[in-house]
Structures are given as C-alpha cells and as structure tokens.
C-alpha positions as CSV (number, residue, x, y, z in Angstrom):
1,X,-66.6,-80.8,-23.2
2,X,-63.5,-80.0,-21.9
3,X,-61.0,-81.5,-19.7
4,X,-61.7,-79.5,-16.1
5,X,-58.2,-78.0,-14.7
6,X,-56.0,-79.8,-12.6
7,X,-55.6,-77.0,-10.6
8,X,-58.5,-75.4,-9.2
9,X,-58.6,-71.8,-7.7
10,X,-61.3,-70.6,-5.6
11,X,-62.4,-68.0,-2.8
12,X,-64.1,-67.8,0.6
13,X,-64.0,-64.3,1.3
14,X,-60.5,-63.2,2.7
15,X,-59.4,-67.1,1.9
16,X,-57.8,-68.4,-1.7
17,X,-58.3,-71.8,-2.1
18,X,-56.3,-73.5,-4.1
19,X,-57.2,-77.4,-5.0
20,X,-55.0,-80.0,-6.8
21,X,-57.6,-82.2,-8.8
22,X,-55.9,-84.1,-11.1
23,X,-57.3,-88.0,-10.7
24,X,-56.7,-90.5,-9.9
25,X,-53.6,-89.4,-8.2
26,X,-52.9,-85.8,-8.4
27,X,-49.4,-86.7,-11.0
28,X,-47.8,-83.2,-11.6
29,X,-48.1,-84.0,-15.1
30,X,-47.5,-81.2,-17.8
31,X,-50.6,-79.9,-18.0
32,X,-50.6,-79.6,-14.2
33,X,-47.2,-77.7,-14.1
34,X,-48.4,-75.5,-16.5
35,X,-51.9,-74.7,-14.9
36,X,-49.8,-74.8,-11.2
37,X,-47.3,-72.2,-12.3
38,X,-50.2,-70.0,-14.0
39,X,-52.5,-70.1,-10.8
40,X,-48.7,-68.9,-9.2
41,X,-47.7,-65.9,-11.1
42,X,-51.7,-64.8,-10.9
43,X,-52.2,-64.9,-7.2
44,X,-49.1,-62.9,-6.7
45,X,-50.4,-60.3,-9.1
46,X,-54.0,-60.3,-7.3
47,X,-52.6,-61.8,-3.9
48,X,-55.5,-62.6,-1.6
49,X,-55.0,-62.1,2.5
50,X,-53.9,-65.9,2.6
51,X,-53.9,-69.2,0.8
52,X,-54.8,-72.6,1.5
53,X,-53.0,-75.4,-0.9
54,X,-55.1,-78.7,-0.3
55,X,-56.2,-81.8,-2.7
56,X,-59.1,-83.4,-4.3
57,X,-59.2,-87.4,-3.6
58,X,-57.4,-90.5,-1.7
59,X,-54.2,-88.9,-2.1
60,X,-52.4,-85.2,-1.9
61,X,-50.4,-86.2,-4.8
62,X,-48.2,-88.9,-5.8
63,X,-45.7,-86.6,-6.9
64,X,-44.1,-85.8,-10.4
65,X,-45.0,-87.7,-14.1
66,X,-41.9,-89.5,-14.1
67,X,-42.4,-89.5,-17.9
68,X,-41.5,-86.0,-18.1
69,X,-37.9,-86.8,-17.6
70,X,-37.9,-88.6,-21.4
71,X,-39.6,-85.5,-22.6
72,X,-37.1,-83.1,-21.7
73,X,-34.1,-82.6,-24.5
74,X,-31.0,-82.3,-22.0
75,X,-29.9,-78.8,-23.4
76,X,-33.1,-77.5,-22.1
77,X,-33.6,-79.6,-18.6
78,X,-31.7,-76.6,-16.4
79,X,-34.2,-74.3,-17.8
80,X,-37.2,-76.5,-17.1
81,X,-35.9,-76.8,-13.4
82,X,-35.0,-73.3,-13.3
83,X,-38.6,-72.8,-14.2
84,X,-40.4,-74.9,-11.8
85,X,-38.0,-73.3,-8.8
86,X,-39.2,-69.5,-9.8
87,X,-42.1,-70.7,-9.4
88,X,-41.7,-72.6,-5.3
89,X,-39.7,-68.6,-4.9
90,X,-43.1,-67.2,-6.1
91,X,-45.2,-69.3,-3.9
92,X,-43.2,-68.4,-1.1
93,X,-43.2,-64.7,-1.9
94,X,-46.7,-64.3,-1.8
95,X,-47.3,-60.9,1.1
96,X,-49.7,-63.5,2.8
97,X,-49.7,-66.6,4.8
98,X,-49.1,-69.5,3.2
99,X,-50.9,-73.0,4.4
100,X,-50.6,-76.7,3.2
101,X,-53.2,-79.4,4.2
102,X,-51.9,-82.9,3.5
103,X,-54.6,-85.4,4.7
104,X,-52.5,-88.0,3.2
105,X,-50.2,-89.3,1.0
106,X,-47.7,-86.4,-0.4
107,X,-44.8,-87.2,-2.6
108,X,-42.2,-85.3,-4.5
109,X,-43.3,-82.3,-6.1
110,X,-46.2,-81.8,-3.9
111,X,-44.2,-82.4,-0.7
112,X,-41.8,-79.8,-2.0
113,X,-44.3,-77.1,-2.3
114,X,-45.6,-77.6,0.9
115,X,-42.1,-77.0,1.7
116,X,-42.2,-73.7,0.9
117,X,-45.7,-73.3,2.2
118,X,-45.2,-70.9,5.5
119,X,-47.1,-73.5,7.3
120,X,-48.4,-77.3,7.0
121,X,-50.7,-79.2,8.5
122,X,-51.6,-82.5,8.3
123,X,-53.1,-86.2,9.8
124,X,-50.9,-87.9,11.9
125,X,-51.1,-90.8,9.3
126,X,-50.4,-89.0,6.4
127,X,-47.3,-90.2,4.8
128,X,-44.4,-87.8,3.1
129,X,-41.7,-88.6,0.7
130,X,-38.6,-87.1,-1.4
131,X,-38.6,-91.0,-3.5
132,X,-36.1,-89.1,-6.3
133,X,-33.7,-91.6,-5.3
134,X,-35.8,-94.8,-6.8
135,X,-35.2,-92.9,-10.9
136,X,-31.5,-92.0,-9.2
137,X,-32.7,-88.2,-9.2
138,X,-32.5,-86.2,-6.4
139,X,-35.6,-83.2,-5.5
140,X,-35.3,-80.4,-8.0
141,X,-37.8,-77.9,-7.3
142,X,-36.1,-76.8,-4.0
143,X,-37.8,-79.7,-1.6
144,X,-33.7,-80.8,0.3
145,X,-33.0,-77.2,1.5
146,X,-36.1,-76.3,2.4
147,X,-36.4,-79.5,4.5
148,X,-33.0,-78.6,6.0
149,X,-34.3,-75.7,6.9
150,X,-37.1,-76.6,9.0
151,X,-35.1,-79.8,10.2
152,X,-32.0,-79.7,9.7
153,X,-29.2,-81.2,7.3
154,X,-29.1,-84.3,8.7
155,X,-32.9,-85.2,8.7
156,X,-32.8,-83.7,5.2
157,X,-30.1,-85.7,4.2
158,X,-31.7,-89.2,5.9
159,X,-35.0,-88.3,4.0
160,X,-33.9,-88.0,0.9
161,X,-31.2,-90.2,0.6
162,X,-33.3,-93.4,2.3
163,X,-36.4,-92.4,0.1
164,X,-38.6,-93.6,2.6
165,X,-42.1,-91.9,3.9
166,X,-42.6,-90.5,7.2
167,X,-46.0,-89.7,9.3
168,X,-47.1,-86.6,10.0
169,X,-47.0,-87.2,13.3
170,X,-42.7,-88.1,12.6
171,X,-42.6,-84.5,10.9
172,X,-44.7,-82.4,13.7
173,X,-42.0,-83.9,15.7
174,X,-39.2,-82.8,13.6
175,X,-40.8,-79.2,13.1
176,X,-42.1,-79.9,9.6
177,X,-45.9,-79.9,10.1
178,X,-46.8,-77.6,12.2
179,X,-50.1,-78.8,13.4
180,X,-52.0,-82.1,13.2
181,X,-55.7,-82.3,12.9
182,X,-58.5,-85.6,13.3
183,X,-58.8,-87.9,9.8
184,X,-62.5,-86.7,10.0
185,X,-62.7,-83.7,10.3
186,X,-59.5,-82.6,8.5
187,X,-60.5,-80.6,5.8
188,X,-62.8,-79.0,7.9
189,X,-60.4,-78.3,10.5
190,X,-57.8,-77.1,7.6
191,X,-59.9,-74.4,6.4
192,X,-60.7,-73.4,9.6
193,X,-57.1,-72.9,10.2
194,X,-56.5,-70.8,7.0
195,X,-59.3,-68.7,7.4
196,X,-58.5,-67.5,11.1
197,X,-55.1,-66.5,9.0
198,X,-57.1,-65.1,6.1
199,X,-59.0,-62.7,9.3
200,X,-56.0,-61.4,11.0
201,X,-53.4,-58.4,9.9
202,X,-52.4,-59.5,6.2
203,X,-49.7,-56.6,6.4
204,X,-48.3,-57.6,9.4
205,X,-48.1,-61.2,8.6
206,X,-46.0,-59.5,5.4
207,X,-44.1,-58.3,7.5
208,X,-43.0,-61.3,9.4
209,X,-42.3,-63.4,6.4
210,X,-39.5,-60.8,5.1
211,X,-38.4,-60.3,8.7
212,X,-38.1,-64.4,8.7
213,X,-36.7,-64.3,4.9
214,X,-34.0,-62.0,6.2
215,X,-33.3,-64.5,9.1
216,X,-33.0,-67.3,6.4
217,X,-30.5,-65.8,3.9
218,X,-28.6,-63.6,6.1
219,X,-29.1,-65.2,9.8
220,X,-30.4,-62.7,12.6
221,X,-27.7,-59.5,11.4
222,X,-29.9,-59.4,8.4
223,X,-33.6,-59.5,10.0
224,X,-32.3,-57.1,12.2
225,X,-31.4,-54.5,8.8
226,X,-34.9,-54.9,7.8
227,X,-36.6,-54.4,11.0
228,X,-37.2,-50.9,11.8
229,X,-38.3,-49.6,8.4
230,X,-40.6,-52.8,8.6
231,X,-42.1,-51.5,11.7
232,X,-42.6,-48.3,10.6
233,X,-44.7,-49.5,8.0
234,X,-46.8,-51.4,9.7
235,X,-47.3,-48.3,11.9
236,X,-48.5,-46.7,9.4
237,X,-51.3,-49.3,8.7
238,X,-55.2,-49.0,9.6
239,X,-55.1,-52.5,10.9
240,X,-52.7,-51.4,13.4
241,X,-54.0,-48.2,14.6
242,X,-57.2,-49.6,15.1
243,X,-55.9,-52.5,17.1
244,X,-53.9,-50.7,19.2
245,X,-57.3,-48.7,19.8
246,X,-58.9,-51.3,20.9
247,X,-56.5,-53.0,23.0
248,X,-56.3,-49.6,24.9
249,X,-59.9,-49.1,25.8
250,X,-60.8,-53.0,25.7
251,X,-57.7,-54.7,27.2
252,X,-55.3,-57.8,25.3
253,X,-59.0,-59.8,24.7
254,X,-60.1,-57.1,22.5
255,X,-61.6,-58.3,19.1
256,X,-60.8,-56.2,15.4
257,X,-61.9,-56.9,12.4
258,X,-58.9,-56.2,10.3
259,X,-59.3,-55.3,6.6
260,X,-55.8,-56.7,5.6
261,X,-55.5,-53.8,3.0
262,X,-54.9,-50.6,4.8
C-alpha cells in the first residue's frame, strides 16, 4: 500500500480544504514540499471560492526537515529557495480568501505560509516561531517581510533574531492572528470561519486582495491606479447586481446567496 500524501486536499462545497498530515510532526520534508507546491500550482489553476490551510495531529508543524540543508549542492540552493518562494507568491495569489488555522504549535516553514495566508486564526496558546537562528539560517521562504508587514520591522526583527515562540494571543495583539477561537472547538470554529468566506462575493474579495497588493508594493498611490477599473468589474458581476437588488427592496440585513462565479 502506499504511503498516504502529506498533503491532503479536500472540498466542502464552496470551501478547499487543505490538510498538512505528515506524522508525527507535520516536518516539511521533501516529499511534503513537493506534494505542497503541487496542491499550489493546482488550486490556482482550478481556484475554489476560498481555502482553508489547517493540520492533522498535536502539532501544526514543526517546521522544515533540517536535513534538507545537507541535501542541497550549494550551486543549486538559490534555485531551491527561489522555488519554494514562487510557490508562498502562488499561495498568495490565489483570486480567493486565504485562511490559516493554527491550533498549535507552528514553526518555520509552516509559520511562513500562514504568513502569506490573507488571514490566520488560531488558540490563544498556540505557540509561533522563525527558530532559523538555532542552524544560523535565517527564514527563506518569505516568512521576515511578511511578518514586517503585518507587524512591523521591529517585531520582525525581535522574532526572528531571538528565535523564540510567541502565543497567539501575543500575535492577535501584534496584528498577526487575526482571530482567536476556544481549544475545543477550534477546528470547528476554523471551518466555520472559512466557510462564511467561502459563501460571500469570491469576485469581490478578488478584488480587495489586488486593491491591498497594490497598497503593499506601491503604498496607497498604487491601490488608487487600480481602483476604478477594479470597480468596474465588479460592477459588472451577478453577485453584485443581485445584492444591490436586494439591499434596495430588503434594506442593509438583506440575505444573497452569491455564486462567486458570475
């Protein structure tokens, strides 16, 4: 029989779940970067109206194989990073929202992709770590700036420089996780949360993450460029006639079932 995949895809309707099963400790071993990156490049040819990242077991992940690093011939280690950044930039180009669940602890390379998740969640005792510093590495799959991004340099610069884990309840604080939800009912809760997501206007919430990519790489001159032809689009949309529709004869409280597509 064969080994099952360390990455596991699956749907609930609207809702891509994605699962990282890799026991006893979710390593982003080879295999798993290979089956990760795969998964990647096949949602954003089939992308579904939003994704859920979660894990399998005691831990998210305890980050990456350290052995890879003696596998690796240095004349091909820029390309190996190179290729485990396109794919964070793929993840985070996905035309849907984007959600990491972290019930607990979450190192390195998994930390880093739920850096470039649009939105995390997590326990308030889950722990988080950039630990690059303890094989005198530093995070190479895009984890520092992204951090700095949703922190700032200097929070970016303590975390990975000390090494040392933080709460979720630490990171809500900072602006990192964005919501926090009960040990027990986590998972539950999680889904919940991607789902309600995975049922509004996929095309608008398209439209907000270039709008908010513009922001990011060319401050709030360049979200303003890409504003009014993203407007127009989303104009254009069934989703939008529909719920303008209904707000008019129904008031703010109306309810739409939005098909995400049109």
């Amino acid at each position: 029989m064969a080994d099952p995949a360390p990455v596991r895809l699956t749907f609930d309707g609207p809702l891509a779940v994605l699962t990282l099963d890799n026991p006893p400790a979710n390593i982003f071993d080879a295999a798993m970067l290979r089956t990760w990156a795969e998964t990647i490049t096949w949602l954003a040819a089939h992308p579904p109206r939003c994704l859920l990242i979660r894990a399998e077991g005691r831990v998210v992940s305890a980050g990456l194989d350290v052995g890879i690093f003696n596998e690796i011939p240095p004349e091909d280690a820029a390309a190996f990073w190179a290729g485990q950044l396109a794919t964070v930039q793929e993840l985070e180009q996905l035309p849907c929202p984007t959600v990491f669940a972290a019930h607990s602890l979450t190192l390195t390379a998994a930390f880093e992709i739920a850096l470039a998740c649009d939105l995390v969640v997590a326990t308030r005792s889950a722990r988080f770590g950039l630990v690059e510093r303890r094989i005198a590495f530093t995070p190479a799959m895009g984890g520092t700036q992204r951090l700095a991004q949703r922190a700032g340099v200097s929070r970016a610069r303590e975390l990975v420089m000390t090494g040392d884990l933080y709460r979720g309840e630490t990171l809500a604080a900072w602006g990192v996780v964005n919501a926090l939800f009960p040990v027990d009912s986590f998972h539950r809760d999680a889904h919940a949360y991607a789902m309600r997501l995975a049922e509004g206007p996929t095309r608008a919430h398209g439209a907000t993450k270039r709008i908010l990519r513009g922001f990011q790489f060319g401050d709030v001159a360049g979200a303003d460029e890409l504003v009014p032809e993203i407007a127009a689009e989303l104009m254009r949309t069934g989703d939008h006639r529909r719920a303008v529709t209904a707000f008019i004869e129904h008031g703010p409280d109306h309810v739409t079932l939005y098909d995400g597509r049109s």
